[in-house]
N, C-alpha and C positions, 0 to 999 in steps of 0.2 A: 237589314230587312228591305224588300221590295214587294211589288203586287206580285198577284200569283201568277201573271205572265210573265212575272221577269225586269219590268221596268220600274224606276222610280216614283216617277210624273208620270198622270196621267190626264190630262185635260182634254173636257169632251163639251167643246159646243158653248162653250165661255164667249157669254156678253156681258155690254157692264155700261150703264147707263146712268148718268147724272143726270141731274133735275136741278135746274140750277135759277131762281124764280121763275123767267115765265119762256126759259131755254131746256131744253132738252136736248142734250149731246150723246151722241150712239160711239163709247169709248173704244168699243170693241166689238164684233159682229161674229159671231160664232165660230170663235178659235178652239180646233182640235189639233192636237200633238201629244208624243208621249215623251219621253228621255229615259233613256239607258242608262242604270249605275257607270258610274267613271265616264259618262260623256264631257267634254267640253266644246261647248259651244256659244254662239253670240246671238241675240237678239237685235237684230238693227232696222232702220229707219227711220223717215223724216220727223222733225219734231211735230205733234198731233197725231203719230201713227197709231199710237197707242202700247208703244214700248213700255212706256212707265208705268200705265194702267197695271200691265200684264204681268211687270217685276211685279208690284203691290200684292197683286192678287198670288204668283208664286210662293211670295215672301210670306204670304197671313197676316199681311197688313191690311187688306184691305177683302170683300166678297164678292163673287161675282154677282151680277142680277138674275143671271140664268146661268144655266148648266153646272157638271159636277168638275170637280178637282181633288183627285187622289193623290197623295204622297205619303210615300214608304206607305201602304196599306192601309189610310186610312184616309175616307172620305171628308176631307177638313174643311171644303166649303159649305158643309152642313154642323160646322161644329161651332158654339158659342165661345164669346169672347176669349174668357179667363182659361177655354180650351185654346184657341187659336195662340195666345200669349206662351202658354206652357208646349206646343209644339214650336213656336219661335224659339223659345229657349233650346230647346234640346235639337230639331233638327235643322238650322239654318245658321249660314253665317252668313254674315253681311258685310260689305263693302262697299264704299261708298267715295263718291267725288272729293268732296270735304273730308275730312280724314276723322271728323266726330271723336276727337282724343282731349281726353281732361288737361287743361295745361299746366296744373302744378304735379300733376301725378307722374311718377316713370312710367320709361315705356312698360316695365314688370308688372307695373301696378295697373295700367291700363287694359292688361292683356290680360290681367288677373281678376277683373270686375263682372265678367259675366259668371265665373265657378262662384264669387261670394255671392253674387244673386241666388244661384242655384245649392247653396248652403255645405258645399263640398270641402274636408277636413282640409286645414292646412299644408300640412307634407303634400299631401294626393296633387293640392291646388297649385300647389308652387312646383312637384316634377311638371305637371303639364305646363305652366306658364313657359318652363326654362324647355321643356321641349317645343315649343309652337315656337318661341322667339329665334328658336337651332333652325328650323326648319326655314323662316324667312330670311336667315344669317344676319340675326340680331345680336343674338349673346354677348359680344362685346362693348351693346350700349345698351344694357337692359337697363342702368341706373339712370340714364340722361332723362330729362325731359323736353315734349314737344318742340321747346324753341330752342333745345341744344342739337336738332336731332334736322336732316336736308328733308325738301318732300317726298322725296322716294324711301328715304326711312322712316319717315310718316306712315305710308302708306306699308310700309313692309310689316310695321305695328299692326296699325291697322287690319294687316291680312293674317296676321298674327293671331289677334283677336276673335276674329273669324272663325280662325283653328281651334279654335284651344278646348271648347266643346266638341270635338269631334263631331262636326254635323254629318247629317246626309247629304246636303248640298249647299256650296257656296254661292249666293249671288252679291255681283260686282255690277255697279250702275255707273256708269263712265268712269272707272276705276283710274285711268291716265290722264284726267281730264285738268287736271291742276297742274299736270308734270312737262317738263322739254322733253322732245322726243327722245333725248337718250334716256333719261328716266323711265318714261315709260316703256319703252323697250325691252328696259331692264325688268322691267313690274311685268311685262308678256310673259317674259322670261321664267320668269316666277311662280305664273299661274301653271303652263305648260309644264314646271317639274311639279310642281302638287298634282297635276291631273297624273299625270305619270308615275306618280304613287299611290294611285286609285281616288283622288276627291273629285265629284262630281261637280263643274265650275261653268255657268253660266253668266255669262257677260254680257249689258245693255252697253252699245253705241249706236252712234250714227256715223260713227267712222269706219270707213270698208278697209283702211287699211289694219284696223285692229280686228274686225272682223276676222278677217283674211287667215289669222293667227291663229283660228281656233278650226275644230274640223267640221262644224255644222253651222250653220251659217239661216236661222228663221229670221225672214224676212217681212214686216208686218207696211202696209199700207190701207190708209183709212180706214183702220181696225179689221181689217184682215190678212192673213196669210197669203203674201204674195207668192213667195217661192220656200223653197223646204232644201238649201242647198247642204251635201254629204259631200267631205274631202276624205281621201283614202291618203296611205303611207306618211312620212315624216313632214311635219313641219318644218 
């Protein structure tokens, strides 16, 4: 599902202001943008830009102070907690620096924790588990756990995890940020074939060369919309 124009996201005019005792910080100054199912793209800049603000507020972690934000057609900056929680569940995945994986649990078992939360049958839980982990080209270590396991196969768990509810959109918050470059390379790599099989994947850096990777490229400074850059043909 998308809005009736066609797009996923739809964010119009999103501030977001902390009150912080007797400080008042402007996190973000009236950010509009939309995103197109199956885009991928990055969110980059300086630290303070208010990149992170802006993942929160994507992700339903967090509400704007002003303005509205649609996803998949539904107005969710006006919706209450235990709403916003139960849209996390079902339309996001997440990805993250830190790799957030249980350390006695396998990687099957970790990638299997968000279907037990959402109370889905056995068989059902475990084809999709063994499909997410095919798709990060896990399967062969689905028994290991975390410290049997490099951090790129961390993170391929991790993106695993992500999957495995078939969201509407994944977001990635310095997804390589733990990794050597050839790792994370390989982690590019990885996102570029999920989009290429239609996941909508949004990526926070401040690295232009990760940036670079993806084909839209919002650019945020002192909480605004610097630039709105669109790449054309192959990566």
């Amino acid at each position: 599902m998308s809005l009736p124009d066609g797009r996923l996201i739809r964010a119009e005019n999103i501030s977001k202001v902390y009150e912080l005792e007797n400080q008042r910080i402007q996190a973000l100054q009236g950010v509009s943008f939309a995103v197109e199912p199956n885009e991928f793209m990055a969110i980059m800049g300086p630290s303070g830009s208010g990149k992170s603000t802006l993942l929160n507020i994507l992700g339903c972690l967090d509400r704007p102070t002003e303005g509205r934000y649609h996803l998949n057609g539904q107005l969710v900056s006006a919706l209450a907690e235990n709403e916003l929680a139960r849209i996390r569940n079902r339309e996001i995945g997440f990805v993250f620096q830190v790799f957030n994986l249980l350390p006695r649990a396998t990687a099957f078992r970790n990638v299997e924790l968000p279907l037990i939360y959402k109370g889905m049958h056995k068989s059902e839980r475990e084809d999709r588990v063994r499909r997410a982990l095919e798709l990060v080209e896990m399967s062969n270590r689905m028994n290991h756990r975390p410290s049997e396991l490099s951090g790129g196969e961390r993170q391929r768990v991790a993106i695993a995890r992500a999957l495995v509810n078939e969201p509407s959109i994944i977001l990635a918050d310095e997804p390589t940020g733990n990794l050597d470059s050839r790792t994370g390379s390989e982690i590019l790599q990885l996102f570029q074939k999920l989009n290429s099989q239609g996941n909508t994947i949004i990526i926070v850096t401040h690295d232009r060369e990760i940036a670079n990777q993806t084909r839209r490229i919002l650019m945020l400074r002192d909480g605004k919309i610097e630039a709105d850059e669109r790449r054309r043909g192959e990566l």
